[in-house]
C-alpha positions as CSV (number, residue, x, y, z in Angstrom):
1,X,50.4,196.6,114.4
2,X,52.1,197.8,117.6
3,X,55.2,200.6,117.4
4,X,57.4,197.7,118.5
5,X,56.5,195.5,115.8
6,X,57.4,198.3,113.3
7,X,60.9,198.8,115.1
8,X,62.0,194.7,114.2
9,X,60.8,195.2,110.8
10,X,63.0,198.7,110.3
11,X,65.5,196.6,112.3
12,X,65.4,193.6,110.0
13,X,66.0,195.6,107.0
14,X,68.5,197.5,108.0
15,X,70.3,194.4,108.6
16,X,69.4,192.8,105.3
17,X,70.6,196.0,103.6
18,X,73.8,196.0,105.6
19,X,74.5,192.3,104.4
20,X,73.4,193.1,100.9
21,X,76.0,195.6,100.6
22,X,79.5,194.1,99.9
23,X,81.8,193.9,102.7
24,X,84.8,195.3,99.9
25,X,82.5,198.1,99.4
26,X,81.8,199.5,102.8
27,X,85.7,198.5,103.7
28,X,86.7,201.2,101.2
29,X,84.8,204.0,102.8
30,X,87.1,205.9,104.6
31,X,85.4,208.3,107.4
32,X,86.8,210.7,109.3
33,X,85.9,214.1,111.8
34,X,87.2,216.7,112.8
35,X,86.0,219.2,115.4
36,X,85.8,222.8,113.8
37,X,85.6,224.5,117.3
38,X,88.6,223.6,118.3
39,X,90.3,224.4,114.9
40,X,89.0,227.9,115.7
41,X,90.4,227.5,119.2
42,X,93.9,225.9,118.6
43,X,94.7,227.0,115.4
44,X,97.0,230.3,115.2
45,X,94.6,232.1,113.1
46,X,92.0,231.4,115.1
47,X,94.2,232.5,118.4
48,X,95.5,235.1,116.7
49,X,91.4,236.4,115.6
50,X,90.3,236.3,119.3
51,X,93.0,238.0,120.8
52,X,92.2,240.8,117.8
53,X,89.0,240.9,118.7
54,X,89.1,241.3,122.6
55,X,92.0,244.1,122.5
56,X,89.4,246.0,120.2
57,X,86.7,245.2,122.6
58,X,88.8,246.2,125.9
59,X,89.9,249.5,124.0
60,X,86.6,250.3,123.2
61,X,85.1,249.4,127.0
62,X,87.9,251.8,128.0
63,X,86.6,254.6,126.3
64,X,82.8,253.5,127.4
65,X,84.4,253.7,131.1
66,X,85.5,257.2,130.4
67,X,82.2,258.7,129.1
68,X,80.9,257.0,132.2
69,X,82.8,258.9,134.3
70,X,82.3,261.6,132.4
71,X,78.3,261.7,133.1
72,X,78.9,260.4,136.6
73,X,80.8,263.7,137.1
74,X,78.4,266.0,135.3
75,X,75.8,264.3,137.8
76,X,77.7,265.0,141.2
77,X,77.9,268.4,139.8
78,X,74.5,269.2,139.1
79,X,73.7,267.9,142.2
80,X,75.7,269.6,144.3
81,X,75.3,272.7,142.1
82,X,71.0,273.0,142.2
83,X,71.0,275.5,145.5
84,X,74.0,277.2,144.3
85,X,73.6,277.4,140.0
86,X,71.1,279.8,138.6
87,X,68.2,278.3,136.9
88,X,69.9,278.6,133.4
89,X,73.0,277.4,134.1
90,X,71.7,274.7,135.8
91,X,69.1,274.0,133.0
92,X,72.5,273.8,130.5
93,X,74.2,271.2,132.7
94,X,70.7,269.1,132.8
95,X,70.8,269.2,129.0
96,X,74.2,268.8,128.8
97,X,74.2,265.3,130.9
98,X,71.4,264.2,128.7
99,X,73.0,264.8,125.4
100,X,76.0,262.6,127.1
101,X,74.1,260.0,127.8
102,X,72.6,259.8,124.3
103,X,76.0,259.8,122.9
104,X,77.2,257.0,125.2
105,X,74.1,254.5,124.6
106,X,74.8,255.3,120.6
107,X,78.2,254.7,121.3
108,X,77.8,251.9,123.1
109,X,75.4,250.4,121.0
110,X,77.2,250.8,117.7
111,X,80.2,249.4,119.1
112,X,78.2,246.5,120.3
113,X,77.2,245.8,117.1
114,X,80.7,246.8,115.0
115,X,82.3,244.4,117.6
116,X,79.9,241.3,116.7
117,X,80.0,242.2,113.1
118,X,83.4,242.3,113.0
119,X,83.3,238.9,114.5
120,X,80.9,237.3,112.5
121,X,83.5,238.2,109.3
122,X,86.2,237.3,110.8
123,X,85.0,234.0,111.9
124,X,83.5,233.7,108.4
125,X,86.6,234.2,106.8
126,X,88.3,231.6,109.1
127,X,85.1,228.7,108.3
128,X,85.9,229.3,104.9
129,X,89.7,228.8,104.8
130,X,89.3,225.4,106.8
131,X,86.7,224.3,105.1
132,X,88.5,224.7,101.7
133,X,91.6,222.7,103.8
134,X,89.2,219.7,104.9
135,X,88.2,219.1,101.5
136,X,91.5,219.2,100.1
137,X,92.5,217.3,102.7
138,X,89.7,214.6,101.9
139,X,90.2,214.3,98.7
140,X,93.9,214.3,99.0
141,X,93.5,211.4,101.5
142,X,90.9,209.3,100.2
143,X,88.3,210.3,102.7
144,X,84.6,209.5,101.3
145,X,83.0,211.7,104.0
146,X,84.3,214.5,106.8
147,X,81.8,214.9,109.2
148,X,82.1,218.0,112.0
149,X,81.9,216.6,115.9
150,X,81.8,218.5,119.0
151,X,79.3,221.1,120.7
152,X,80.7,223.7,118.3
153,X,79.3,226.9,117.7
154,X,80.8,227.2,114.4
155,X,78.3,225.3,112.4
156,X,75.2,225.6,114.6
157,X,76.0,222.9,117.4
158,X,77.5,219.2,116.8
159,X,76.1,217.2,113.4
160,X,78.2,213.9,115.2
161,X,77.1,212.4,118.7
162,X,80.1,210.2,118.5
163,X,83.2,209.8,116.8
164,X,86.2,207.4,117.3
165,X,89.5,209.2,117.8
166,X,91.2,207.0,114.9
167,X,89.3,209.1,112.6
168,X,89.4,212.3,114.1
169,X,91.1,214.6,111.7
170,X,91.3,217.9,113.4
171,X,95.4,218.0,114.6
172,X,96.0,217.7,110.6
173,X,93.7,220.4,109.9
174,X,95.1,222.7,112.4
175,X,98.4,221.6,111.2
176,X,97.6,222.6,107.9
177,X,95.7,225.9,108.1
178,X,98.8,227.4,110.4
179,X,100.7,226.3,107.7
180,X,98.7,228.2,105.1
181,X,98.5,231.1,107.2
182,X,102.0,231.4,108.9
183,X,103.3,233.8,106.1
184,X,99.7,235.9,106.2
185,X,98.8,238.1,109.1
């Protein structure tokens, strides 16, 4: 039997188990979606998150700027300094510029990795408040099933290649986590 012949016999029984089930049954199924990227987006908590975030991250590049400079300095003067420095105080400034710029790729490094941990809670802690909303918000609303829709990050990339707006759920999710976390900051 050829692939195609397969594909009208799945075909056909999809179709005979779509017709077997009642039409009441499948009419009482409520869907609905909701996009968690842009709940992280739109959502105050979520605004208020990324704007935490990047101040800690532009205070920290600041101070990776001036340690920079810092070496960049101690550089120009060991270069201008070798015909006029004697050997030992010029061997101090050589191991002085290399202990600087161990400390500044430590530096940098941890911060890298504080910043992106520091991240990853904070975005956990968000996933977990909204998806404690969506389920009371399911339940609350008769919804059998919430799926997530969009090329969102959050959850490892879109589970829904297509969802109708009417069931779209994300505005009342958003609506209801800035609720919950008006008072909380």
């Amino acid at each position: 039997m050829s692939i195609t012949h397969y594909g009208r016999i799945f075909t056909l029984l999809a179709v005979v188990l779509l017709l077997a089930v009642p039409s009441a049954a499948r009419a009482a199924d409520k869907i609905g979606g909701v996009n968690l990227q842009k709940v992280l987006d739109d959502s105050v908590a979520g605004k208020a998150a990324v704007l935490s975030l990047r101040g800690r991250a532009e205070k920290e590049s600041n101070k990776l700027k001036a340690m920079q400079d810092e070496i960049e300095k101690l550089r120009k003067e060991i270069d201008q300094g070798k015909i006029m420095l004697r050997p030992d105080a010029l061997q101090d400034k050589q191991n002085d510029l290399r202990r600087k710029e161990r400390e500044f790729k430590l530096y940098q490094e941890d911060t890298r990795s504080s910043i992106q941990q520091e991240q990853g809670q904070t975005m956990r802690k968000i996933l977990e408040d909204v998806m404690r909303i969506i389920k009371e918000y399911g339940k609350k609303n008769g919804f059998t099933l919430i799926l997530e829709q969009g090329d969102s990050p959050a959850m490892g990339g879109p589970v829904v290649l297509y969802m109708d707006k009417t069931v779209d759920v994300t505005p009342q999710i958003i609506s209801l986590y800035d609720a919950e976390t008006k008072g909380k900051k």
